[in-house]
PDB file of N, CA, C and O in Angstrom:
ATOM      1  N   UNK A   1      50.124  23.147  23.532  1.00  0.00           N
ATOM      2  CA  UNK A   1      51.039  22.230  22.913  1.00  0.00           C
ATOM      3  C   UNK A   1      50.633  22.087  21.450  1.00  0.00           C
ATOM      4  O   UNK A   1      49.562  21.604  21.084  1.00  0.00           O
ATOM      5  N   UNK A   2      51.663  22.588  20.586  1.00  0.00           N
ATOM      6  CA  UNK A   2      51.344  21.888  19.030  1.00  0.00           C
ATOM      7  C   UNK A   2      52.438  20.315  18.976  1.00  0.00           C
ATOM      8  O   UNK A   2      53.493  20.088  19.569  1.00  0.00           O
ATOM      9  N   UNK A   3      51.496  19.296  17.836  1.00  0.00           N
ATOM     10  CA  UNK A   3      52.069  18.651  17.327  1.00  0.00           C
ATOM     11  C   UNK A   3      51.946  18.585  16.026  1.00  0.00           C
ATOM     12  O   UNK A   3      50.831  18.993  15.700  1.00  0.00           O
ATOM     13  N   UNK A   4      52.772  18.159  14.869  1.00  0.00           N
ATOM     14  CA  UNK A   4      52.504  17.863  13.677  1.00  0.00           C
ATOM     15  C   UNK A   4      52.697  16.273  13.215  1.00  0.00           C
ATOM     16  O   UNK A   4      53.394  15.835  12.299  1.00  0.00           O
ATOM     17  N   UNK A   5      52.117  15.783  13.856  1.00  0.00           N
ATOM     18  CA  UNK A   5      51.867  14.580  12.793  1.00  0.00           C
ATOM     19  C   UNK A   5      52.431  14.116  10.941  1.00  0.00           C
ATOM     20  O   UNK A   5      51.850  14.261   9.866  1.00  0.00           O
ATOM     21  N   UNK A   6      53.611  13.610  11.254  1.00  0.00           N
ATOM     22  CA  UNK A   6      53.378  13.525   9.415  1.00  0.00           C
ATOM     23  C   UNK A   6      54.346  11.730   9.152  1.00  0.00           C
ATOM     24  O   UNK A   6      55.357  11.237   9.651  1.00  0.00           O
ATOM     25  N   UNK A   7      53.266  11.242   8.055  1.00  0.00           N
ATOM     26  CA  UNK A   7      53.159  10.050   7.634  1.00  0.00           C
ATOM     27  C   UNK A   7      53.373  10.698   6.207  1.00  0.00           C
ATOM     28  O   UNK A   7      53.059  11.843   5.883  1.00  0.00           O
ATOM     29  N   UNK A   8      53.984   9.713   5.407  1.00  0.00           N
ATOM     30  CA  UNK A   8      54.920   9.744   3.832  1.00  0.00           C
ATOM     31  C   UNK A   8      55.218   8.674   3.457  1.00  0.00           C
ATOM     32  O   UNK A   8      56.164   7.991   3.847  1.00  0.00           O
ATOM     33  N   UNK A   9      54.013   8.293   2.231  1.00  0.00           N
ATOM     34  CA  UNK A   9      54.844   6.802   1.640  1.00  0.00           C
ATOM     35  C   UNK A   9      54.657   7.111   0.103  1.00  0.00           C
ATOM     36  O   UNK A   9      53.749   7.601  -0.569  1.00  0.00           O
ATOM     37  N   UNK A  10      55.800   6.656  -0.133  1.00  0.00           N
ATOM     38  CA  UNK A  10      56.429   6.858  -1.706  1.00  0.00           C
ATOM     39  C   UNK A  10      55.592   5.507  -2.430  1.00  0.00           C
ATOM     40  O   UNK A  10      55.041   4.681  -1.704  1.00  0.00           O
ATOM     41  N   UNK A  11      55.571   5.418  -3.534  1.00  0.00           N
ATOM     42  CA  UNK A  11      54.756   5.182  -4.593  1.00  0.00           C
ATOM     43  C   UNK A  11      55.723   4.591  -5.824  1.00  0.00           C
ATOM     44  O   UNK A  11      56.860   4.169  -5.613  1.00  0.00           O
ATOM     45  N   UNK A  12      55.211   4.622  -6.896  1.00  0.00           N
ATOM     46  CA  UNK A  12      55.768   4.211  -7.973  1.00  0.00           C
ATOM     47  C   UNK A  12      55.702   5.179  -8.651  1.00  0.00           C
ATOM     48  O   UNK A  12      54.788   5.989  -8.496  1.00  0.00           O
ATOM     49  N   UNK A  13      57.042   5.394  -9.942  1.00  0.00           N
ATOM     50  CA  UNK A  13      56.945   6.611 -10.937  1.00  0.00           C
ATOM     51  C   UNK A  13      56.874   8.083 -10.082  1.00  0.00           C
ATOM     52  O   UNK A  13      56.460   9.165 -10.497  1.00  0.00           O
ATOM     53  N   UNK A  14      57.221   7.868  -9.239  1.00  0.00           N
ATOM     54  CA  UNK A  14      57.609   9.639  -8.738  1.00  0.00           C
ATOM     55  C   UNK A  14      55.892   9.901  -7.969  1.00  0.00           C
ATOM     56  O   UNK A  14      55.405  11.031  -7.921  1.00  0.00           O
ATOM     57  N   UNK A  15      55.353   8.990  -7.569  1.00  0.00           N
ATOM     58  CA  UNK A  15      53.886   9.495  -6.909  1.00  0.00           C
ATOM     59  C   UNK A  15      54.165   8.923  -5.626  1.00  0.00           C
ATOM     60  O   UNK A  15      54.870   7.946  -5.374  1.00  0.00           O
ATOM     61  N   UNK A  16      53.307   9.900  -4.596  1.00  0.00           N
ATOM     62  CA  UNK A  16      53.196   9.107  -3.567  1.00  0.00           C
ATOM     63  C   UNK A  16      52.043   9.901  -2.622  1.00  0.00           C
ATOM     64  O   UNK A  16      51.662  10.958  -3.127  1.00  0.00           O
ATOM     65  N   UNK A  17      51.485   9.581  -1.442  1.00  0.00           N
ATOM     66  CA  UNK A  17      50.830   9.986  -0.909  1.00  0.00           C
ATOM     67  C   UNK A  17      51.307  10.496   0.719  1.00  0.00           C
ATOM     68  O   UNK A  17      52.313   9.989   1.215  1.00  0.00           O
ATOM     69  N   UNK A  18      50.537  11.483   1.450  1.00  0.00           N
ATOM     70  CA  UNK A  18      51.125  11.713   2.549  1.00  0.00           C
ATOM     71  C   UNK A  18      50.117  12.040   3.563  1.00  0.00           C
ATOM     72  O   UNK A  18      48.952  12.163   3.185  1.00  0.00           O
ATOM     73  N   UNK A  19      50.458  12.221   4.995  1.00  0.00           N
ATOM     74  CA  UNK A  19      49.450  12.642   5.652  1.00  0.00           C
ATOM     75  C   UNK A  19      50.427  14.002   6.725  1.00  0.00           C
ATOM     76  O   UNK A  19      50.804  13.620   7.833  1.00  0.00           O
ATOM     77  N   UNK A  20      50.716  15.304   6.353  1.00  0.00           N
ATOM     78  CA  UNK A  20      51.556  16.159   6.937  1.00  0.00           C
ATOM     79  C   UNK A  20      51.112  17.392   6.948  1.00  0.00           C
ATOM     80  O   UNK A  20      52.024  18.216   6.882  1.00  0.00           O
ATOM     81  N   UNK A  21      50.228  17.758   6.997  1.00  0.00           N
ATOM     82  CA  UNK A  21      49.977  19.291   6.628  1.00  0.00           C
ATOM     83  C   UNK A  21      48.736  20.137   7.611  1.00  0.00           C
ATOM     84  O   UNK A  21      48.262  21.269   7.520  1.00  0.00           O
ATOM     85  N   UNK A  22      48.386  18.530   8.950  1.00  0.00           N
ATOM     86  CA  UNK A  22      47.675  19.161   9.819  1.00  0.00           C
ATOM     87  C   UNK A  22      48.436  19.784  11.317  1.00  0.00           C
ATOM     88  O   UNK A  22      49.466  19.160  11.566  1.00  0.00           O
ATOM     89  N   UNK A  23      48.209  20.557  12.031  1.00  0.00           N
ATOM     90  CA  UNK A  23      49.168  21.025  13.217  1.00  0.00           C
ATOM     91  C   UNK A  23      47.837  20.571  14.196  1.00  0.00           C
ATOM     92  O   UNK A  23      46.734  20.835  13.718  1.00  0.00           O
ATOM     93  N   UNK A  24      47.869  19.939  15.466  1.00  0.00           N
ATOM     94  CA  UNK A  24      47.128  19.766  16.361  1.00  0.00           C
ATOM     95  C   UNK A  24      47.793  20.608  17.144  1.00  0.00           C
ATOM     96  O   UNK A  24      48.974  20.774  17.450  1.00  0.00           O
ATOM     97  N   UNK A  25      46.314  21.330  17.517  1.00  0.00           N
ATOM     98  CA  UNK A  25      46.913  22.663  18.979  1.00  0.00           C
ATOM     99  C   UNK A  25      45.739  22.071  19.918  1.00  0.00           C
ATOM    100  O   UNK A  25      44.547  21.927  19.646  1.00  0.00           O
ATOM    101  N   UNK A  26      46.629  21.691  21.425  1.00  0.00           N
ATOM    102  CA  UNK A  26      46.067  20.974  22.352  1.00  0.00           C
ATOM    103  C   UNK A  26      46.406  22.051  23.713  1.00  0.00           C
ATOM    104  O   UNK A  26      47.586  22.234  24.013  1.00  0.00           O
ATOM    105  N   UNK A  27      45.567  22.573  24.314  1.00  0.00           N
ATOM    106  CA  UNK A  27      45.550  23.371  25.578  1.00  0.00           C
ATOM    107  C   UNK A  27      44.840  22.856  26.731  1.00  0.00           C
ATOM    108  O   UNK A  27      43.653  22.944  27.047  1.00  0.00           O
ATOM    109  N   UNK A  28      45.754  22.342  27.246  1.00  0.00           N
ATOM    110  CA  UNK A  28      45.484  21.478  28.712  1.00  0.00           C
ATOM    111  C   UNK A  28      44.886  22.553  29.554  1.00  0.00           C
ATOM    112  O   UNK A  28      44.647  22.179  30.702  1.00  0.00           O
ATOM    113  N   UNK A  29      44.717  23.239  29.404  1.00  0.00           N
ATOM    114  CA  UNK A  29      44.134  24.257  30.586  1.00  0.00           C
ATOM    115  C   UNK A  29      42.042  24.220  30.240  1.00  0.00           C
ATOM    116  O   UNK A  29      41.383  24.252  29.201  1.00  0.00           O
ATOM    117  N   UNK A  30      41.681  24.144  31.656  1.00  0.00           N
ATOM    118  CA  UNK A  30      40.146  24.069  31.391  1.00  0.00           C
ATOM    119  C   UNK A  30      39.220  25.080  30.521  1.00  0.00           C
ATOM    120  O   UNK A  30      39.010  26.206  30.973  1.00  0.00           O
ATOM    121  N   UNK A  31      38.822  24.798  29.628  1.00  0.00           N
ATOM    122  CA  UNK A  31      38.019  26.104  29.036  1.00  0.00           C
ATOM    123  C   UNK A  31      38.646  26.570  27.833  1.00  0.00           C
ATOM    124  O   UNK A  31      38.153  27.347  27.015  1.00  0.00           O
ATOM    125  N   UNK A  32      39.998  25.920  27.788  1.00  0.00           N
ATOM    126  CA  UNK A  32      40.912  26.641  26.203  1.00  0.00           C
ATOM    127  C   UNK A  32      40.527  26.380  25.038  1.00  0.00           C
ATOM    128  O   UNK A  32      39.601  25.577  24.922  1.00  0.00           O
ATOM    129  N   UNK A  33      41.034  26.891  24.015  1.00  0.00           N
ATOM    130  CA  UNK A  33      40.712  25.708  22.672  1.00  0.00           C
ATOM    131  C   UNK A  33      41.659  24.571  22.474  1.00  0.00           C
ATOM    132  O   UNK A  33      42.833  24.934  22.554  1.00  0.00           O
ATOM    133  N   UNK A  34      41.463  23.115  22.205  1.00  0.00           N
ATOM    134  CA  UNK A  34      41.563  22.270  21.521  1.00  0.00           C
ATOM    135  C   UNK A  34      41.074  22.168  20.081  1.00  0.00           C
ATOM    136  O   UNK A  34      39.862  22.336  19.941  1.00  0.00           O
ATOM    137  N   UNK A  35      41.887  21.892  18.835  1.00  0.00           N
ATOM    138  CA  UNK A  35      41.490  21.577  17.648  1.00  0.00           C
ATOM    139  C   UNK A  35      42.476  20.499  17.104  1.00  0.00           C
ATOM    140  O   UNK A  35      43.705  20.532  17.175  1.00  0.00           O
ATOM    141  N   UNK A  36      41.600  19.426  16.481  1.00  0.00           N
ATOM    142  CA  UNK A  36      42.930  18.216  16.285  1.00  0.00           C
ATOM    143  C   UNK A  36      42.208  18.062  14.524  1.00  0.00           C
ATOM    144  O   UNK A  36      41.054  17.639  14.467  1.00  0.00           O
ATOM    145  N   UNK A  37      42.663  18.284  13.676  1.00  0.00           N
ATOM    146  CA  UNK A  37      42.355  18.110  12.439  1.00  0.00           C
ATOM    147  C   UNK A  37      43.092  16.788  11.720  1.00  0.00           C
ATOM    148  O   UNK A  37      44.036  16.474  12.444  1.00  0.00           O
ATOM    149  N   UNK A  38      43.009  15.948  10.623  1.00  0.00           N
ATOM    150  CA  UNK A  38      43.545  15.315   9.932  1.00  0.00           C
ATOM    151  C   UNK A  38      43.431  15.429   8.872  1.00  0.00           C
ATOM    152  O   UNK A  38      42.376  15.821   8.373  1.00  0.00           O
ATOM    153  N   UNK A  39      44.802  15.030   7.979  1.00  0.00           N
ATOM    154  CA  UNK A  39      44.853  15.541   6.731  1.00  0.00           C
ATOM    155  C   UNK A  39      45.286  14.173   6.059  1.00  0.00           C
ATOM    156  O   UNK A  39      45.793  13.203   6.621  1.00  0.00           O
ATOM    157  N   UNK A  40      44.958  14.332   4.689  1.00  0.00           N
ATOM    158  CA  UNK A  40      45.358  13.217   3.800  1.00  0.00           C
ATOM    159  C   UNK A  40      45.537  13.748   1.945  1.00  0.00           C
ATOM    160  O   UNK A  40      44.453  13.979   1.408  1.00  0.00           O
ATOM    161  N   UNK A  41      46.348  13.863   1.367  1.00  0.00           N
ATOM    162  CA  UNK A  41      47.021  14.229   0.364  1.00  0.00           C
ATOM    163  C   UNK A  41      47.811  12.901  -0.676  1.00  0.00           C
ATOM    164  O   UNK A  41      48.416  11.901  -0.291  1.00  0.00           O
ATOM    165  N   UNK A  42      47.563  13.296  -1.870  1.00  0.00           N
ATOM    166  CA  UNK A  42      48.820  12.652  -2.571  1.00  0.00           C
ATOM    167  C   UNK A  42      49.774  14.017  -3.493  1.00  0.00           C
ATOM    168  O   UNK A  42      49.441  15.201  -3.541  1.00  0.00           O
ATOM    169  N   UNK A  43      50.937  13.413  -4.112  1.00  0.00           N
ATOM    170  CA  UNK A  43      51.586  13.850  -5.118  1.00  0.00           C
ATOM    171  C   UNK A  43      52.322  13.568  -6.366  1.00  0.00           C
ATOM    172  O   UNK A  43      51.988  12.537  -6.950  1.00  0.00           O
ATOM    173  N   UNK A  44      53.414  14.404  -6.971  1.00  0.00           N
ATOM    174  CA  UNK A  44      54.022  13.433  -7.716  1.00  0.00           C
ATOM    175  C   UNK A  44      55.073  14.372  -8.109  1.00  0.00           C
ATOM    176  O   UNK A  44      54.957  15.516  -8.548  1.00  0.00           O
ATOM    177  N   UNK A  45      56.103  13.689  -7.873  1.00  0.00           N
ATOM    178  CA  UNK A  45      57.635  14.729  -8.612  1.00  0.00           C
ATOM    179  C   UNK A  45      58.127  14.337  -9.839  1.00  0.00           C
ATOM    180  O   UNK A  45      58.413  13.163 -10.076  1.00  0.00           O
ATOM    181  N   UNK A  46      58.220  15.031 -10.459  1.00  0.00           N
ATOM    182  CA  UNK A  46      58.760  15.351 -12.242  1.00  0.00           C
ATOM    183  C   UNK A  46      60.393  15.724 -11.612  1.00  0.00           C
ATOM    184  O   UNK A  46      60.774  16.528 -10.762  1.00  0.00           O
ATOM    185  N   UNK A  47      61.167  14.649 -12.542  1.00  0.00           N
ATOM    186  CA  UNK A  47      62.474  15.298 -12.837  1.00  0.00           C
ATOM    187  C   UNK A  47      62.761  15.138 -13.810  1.00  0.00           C
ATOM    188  O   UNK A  47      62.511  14.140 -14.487  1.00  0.00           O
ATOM    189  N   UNK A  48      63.743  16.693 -14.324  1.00  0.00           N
ATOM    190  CA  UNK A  48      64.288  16.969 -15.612  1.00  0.00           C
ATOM    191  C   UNK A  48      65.623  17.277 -15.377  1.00  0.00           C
ATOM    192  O   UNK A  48      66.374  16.780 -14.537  1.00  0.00           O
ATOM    193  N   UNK A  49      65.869  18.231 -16.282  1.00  0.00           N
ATOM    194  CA  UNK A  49      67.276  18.303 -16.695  1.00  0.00           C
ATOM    195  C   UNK A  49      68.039  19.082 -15.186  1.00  0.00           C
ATOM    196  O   UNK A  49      68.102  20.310 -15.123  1.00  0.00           O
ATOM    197  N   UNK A  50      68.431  18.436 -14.357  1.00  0.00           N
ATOM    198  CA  UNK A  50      69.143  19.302 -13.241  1.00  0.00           C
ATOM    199  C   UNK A  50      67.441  20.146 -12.319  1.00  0.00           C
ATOM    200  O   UNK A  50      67.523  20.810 -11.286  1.00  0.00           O
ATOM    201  N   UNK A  51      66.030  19.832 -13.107  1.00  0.00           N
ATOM    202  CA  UNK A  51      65.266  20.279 -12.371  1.00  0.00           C
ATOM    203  C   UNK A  51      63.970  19.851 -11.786  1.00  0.00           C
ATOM    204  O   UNK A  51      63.110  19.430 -12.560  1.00  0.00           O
ATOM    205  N   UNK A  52      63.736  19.905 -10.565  1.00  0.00           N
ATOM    206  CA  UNK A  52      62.254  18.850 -10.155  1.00  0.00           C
ATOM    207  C   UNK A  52      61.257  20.277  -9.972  1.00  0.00           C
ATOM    208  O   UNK A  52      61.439  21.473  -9.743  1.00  0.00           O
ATOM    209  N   UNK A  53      59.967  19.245 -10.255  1.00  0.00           N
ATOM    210  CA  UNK A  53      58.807  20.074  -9.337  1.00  0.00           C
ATOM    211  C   UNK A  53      58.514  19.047  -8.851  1.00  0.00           C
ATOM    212  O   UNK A  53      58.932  17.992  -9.329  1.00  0.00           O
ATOM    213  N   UNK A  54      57.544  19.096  -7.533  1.00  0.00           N
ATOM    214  CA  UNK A  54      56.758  18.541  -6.922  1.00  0.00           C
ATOM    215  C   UNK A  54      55.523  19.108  -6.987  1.00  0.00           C
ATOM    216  O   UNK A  54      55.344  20.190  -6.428  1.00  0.00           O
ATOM    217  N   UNK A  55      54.331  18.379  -7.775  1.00  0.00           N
ATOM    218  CA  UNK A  55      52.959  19.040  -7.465  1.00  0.00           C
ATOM    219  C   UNK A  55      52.001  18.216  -6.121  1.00  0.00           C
ATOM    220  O   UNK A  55      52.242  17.086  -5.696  1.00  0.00           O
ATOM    221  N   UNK A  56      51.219  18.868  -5.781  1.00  0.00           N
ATOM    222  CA  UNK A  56      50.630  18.059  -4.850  1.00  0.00           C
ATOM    223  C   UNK A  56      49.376  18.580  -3.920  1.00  0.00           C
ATOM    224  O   UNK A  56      49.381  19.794  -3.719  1.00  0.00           O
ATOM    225  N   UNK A  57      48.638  18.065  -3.511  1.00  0.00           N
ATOM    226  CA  UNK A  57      46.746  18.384  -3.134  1.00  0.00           C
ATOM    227  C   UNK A  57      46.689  17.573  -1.949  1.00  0.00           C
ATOM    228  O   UNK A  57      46.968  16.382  -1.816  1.00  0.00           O
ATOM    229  N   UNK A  58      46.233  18.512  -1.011  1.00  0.00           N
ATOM    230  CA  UNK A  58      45.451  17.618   0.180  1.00  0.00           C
ATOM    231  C   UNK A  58      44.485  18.192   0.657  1.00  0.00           C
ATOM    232  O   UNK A  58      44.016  19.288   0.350  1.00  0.00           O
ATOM    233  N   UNK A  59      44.022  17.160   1.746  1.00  0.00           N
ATOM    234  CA  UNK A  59      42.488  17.794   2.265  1.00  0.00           C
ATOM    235  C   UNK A  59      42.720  17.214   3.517  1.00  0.00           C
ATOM    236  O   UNK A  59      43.243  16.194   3.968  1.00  0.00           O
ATOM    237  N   UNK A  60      41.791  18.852   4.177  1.00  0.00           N
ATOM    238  CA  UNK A  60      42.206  18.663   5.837  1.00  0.00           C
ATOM    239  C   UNK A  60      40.671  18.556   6.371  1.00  0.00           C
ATOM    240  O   UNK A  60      39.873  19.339   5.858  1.00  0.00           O
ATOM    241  N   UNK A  61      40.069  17.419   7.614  1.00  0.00           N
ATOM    242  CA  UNK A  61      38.919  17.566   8.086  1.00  0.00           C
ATOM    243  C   UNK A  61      39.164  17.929   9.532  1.00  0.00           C
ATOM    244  O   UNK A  61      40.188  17.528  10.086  1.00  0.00           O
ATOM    245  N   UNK A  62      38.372  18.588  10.103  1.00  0.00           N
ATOM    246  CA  UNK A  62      38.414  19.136  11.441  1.00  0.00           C
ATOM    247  C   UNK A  62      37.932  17.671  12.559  1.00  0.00           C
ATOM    248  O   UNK A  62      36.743  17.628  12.877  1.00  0.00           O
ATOM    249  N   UNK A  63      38.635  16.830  12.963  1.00  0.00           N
ATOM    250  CA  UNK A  63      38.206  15.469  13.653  1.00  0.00           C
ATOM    251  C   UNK A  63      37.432  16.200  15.003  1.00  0.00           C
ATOM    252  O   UNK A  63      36.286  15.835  15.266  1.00  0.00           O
ATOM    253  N   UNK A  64      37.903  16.936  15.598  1.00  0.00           N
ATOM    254  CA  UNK A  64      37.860  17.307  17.069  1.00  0.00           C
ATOM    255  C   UNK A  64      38.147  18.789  17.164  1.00  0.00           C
ATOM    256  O   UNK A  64      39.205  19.281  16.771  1.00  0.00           O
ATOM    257  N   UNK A  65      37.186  19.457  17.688  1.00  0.00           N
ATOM    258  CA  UNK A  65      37.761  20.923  17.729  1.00  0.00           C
ATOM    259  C   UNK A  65      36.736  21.318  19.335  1.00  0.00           C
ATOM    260  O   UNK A  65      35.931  20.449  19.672  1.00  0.00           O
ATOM    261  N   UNK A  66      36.829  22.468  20.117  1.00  0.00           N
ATOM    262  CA  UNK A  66      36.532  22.021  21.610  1.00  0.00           C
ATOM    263  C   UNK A  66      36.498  23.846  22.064  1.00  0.00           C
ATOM    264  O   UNK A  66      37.663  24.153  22.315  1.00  0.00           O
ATOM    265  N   UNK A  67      35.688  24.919  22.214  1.00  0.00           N
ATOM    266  CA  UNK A  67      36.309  26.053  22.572  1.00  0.00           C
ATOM    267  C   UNK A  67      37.049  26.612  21.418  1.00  0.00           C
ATOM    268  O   UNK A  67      38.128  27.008  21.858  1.00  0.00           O
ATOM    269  N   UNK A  68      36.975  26.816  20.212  1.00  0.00           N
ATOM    270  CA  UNK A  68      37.291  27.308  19.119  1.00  0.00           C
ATOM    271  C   UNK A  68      36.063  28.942  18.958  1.00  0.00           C
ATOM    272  O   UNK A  68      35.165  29.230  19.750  1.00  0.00           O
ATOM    273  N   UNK A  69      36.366  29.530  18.004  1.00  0.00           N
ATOM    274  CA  UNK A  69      35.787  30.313  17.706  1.00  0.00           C
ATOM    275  C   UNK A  69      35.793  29.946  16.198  1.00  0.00           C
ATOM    276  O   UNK A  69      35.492  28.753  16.253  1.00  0.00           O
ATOM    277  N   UNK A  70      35.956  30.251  14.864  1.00  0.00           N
ATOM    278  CA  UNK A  70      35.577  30.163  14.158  1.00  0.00           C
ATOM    279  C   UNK A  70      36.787  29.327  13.304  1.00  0.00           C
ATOM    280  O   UNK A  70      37.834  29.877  12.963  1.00  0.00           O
ATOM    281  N   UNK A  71      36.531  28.195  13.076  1.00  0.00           N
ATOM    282  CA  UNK A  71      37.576  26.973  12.658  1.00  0.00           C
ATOM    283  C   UNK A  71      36.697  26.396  11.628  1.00  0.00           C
ATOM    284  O   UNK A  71      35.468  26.415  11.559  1.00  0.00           O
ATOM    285  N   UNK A  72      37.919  25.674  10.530  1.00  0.00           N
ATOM    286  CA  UNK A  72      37.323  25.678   9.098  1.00  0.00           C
ATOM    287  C   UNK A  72      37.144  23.963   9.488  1.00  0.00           C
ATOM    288  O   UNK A  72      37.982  23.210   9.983  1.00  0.00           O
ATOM    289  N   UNK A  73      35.679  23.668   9.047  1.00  0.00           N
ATOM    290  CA  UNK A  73      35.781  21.997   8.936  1.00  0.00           C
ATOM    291  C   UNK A  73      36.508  21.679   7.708  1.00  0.00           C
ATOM    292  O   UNK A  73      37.151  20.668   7.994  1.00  0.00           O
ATOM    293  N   UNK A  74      36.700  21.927   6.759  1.00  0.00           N
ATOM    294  CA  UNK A  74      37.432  21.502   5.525  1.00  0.00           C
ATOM    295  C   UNK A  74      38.257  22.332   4.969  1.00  0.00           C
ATOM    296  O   UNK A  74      37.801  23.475   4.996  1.00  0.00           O
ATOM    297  N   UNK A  75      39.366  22.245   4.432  1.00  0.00           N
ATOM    298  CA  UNK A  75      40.570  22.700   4.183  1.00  0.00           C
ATOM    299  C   UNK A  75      40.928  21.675   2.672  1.00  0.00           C
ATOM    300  O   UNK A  75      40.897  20.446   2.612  1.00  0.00           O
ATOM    301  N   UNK A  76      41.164  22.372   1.877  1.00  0.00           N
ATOM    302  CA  UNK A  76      41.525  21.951   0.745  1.00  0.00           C
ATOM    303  C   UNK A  76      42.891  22.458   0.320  1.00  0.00           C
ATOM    304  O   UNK A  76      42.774  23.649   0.033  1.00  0.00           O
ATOM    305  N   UNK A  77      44.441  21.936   0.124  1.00  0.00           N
ATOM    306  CA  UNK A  77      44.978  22.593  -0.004  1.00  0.00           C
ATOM    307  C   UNK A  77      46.452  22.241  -1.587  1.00  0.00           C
ATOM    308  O   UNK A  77      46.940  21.117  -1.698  1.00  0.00           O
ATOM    309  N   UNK A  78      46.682  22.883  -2.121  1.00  0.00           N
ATOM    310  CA  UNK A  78      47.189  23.003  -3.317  1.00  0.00           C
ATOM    311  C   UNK A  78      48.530  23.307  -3.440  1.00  0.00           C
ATOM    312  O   UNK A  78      48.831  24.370  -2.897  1.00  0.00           O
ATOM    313  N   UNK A  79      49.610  22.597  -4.086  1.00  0.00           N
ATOM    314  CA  UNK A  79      51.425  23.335  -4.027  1.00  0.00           C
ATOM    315  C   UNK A  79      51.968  22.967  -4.855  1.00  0.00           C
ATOM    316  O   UNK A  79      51.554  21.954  -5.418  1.00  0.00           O
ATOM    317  N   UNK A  80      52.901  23.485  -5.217  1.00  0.00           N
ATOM    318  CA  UNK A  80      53.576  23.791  -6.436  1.00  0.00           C
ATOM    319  C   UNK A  80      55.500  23.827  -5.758  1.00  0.00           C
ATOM    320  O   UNK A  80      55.946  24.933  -5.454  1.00  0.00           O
ATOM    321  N   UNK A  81      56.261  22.791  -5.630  1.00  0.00           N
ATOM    322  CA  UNK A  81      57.785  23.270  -5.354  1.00  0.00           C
ATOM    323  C   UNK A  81      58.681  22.979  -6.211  1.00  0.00           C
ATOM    324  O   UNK A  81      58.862  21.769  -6.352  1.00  0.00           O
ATOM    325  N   UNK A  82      59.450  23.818  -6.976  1.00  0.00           N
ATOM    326  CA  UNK A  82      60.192  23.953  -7.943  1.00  0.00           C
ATOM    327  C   UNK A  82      61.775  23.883  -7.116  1.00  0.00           C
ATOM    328  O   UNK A  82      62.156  24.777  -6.360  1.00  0.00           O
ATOM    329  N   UNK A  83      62.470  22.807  -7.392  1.00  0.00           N
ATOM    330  CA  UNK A  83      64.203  22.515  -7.144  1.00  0.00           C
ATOM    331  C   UNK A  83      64.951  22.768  -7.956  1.00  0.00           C
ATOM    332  O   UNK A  83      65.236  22.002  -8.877  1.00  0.00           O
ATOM    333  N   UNK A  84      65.494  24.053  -7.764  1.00  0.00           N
ATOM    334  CA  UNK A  84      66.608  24.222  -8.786  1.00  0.00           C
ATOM    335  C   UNK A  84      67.562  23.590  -8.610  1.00  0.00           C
ATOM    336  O   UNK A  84      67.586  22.990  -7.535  1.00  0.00           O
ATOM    337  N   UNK A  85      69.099  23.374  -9.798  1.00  0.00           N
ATOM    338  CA  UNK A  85      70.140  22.952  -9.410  1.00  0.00           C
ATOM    339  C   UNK A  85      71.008  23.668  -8.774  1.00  0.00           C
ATOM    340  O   UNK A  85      70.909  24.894  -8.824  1.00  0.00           O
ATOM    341  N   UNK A  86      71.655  23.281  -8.314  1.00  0.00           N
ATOM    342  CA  UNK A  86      73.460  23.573  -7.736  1.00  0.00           C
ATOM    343  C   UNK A  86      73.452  24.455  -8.411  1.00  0.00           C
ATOM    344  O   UNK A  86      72.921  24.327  -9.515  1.00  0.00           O
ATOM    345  N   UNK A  87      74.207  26.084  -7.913  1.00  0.00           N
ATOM    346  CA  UNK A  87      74.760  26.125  -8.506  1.00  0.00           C
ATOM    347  C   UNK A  87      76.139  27.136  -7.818  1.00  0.00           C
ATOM    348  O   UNK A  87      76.040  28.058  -7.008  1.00  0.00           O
ATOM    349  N   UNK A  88      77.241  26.647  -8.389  1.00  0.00           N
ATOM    350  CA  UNK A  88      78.206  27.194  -7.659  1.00  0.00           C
ATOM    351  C   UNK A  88      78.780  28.387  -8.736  1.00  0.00           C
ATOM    352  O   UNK A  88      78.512  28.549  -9.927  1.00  0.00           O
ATOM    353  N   UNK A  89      79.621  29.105  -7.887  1.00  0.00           N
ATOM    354  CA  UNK A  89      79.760  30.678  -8.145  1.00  0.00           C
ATOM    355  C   UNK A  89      81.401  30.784  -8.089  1.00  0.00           C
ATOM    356  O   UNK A  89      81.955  31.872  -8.247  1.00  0.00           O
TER     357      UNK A  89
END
């Protein structure tokens, strides 16, 4: 079973912080892997003329991991999303 967990609260001036970027993979079967990680991030969106970015950084810690083979305790992660406008044809 995967779940994704995701928490999002907006901010002031286009910032805000989130918690979305960990996947928990849970295997009910005896002996499988379990890994439940949590993540915590902020950001901030720029808008201009007809165009946004969103920049934004989080960090993932490994809470629980069970029958894994080689799983990262820390995860650092970095993004860049550029919104273009409309445009019709």
């Amino acid at each position: 079973m995967k779940l994704k967990p995701m928490i999002s609260y907006s901010l002031r001036r286009g910032w805000y912080i989130k918690s979305s970027d960990s996947t928990w993979i849970i295997n009910w079967r005896h002996g499988t892997s379990t890994r439940i990680p949590i993540s915590l991030g902020f950001g901030k969106v720029w808008k201009f003329e007809g165009l946004e970015l969103n920049a934004w950084v989080s960090g993932e810690w490994t809470a629980y991991r069970q029958y894994t083979g080689i799983t990262p305790m820390y995860t650092v992660r970095f993004g860049l999303t550029v919104l273009f406008p409309h445009f019709e044809l």
